[in-house]
C-alpha positions in Angstrom: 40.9 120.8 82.6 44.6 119.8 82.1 46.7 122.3 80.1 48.6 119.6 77.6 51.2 122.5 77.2 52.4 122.3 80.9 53.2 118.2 80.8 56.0 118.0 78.8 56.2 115.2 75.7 56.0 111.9 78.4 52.6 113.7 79.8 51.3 115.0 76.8 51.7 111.2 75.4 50.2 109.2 78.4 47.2 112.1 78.1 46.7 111.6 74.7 47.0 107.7 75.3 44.5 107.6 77.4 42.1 109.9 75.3 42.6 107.7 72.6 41.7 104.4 74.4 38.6 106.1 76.0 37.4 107.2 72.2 37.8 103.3 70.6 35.1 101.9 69.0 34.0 98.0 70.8 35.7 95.6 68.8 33.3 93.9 66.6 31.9 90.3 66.9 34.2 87.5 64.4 32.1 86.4 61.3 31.2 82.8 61.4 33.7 82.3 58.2 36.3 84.3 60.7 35.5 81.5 63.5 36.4 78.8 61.8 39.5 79.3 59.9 40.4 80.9 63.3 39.7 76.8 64.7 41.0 75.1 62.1 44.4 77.3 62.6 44.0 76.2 66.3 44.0 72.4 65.3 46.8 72.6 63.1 49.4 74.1 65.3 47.5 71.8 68.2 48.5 69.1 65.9 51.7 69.8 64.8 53.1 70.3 68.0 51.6 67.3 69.0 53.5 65.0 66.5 56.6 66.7 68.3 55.4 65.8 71.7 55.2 69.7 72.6 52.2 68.8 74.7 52.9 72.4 77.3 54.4 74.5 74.5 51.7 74.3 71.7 49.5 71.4 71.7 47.6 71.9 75.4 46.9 75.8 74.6 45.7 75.2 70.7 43.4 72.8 71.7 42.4 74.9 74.8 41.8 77.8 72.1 40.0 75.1 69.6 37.3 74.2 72.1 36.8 78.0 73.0 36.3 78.9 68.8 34.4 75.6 68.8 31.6 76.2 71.6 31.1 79.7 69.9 30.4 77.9 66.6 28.1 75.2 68.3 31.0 72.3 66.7 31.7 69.2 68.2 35.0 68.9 67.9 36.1 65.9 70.6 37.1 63.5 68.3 39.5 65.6 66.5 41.1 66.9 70.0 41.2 63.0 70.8 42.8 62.2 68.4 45.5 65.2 68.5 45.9 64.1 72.7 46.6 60.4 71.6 49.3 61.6 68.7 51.0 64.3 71.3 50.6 62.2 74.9 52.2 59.3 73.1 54.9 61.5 71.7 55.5 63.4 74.9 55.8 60.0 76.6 58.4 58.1 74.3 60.4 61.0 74.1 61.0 62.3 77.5 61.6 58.6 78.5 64.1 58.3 75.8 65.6 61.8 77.2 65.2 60.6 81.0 67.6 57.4 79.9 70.0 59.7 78.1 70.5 62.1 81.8 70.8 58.6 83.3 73.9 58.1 80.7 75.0 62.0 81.8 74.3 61.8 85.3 72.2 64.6 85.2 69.3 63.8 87.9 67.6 67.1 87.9 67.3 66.8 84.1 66.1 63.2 84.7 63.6 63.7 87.1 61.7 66.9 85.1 61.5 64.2 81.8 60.0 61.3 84.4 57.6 63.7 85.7 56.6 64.7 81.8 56.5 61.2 80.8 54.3 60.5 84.0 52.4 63.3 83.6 51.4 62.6 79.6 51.0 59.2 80.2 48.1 59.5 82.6 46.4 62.2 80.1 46.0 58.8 78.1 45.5 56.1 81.0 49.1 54.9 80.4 50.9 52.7 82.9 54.4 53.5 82.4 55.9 52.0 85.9 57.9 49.5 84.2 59.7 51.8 82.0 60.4 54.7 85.6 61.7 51.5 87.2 64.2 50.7 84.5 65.4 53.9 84.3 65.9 54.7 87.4 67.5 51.0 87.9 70.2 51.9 85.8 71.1 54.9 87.4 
């Protein structure tokens, strides 16, 4: 047995700490009500980031956290995340080419290069072809 009195405050703490998380009750199941305002939550930040074009920052995890709370409920959900991967792909794309010919204008290549690689990367999430619009930019550099 460990004699608390001997450990000092820090000890005592991580002792008790410990004997606390050993005595927790399991977390209990979400309610099905619980569920889905949890999804619908999940689709509207998805969504909102995606009419930003923050595909990493927001959109990609909320719909990655929709499908989770979705499976759970048994919901088929695909056409809603379709939709919400058209609205932030596109955005992602027309913005970071708009940014990539703006670094063109500050002769900033590393900045360039990171917003070509976005654009390319969100523009084959959708099947996009954006060749054209890389050899333009990178024409005018």
């Amino acid at each position: 047995m460990v004699n608390v009195a001997k450990l000092g405050s820090y000890g005592r703490d991580r002792v008790m700490s410990g004997f606390v998380q050993s005595e927790r009750v399991k977390r209990r199941e979400p309610t099905r009500e619980e569920l889905k305002e949890s999804l619908e939550a999940s689709l509207s930040i998805a969504s909102l980031f995606a009419e930003n074009g923050g595909i990493d920052k927001g959109m990609e995890p909320g719909l990655k956290s929709a499908l989770r709370i979705a499976e759970k409920l048994r919901e088929d959900i695909s056409d809603q995340v379709r939709r919400i991967e058209v609205i932030g792909y596109n955005q992602c794309v027309e913005s970071q080419l708009d940014a990539a010919r703006r670094y063109v204008g500050e002769k900033d290549v590393p900045k360039m290069v990171g917003a070509l690689e976005r654009a390319d990367y969100a523009a084959k999430q959708l099947g996009r072809n954006i060749d054209s619009d890389v050899r333009e930019i990178l024409h005018s550099y």
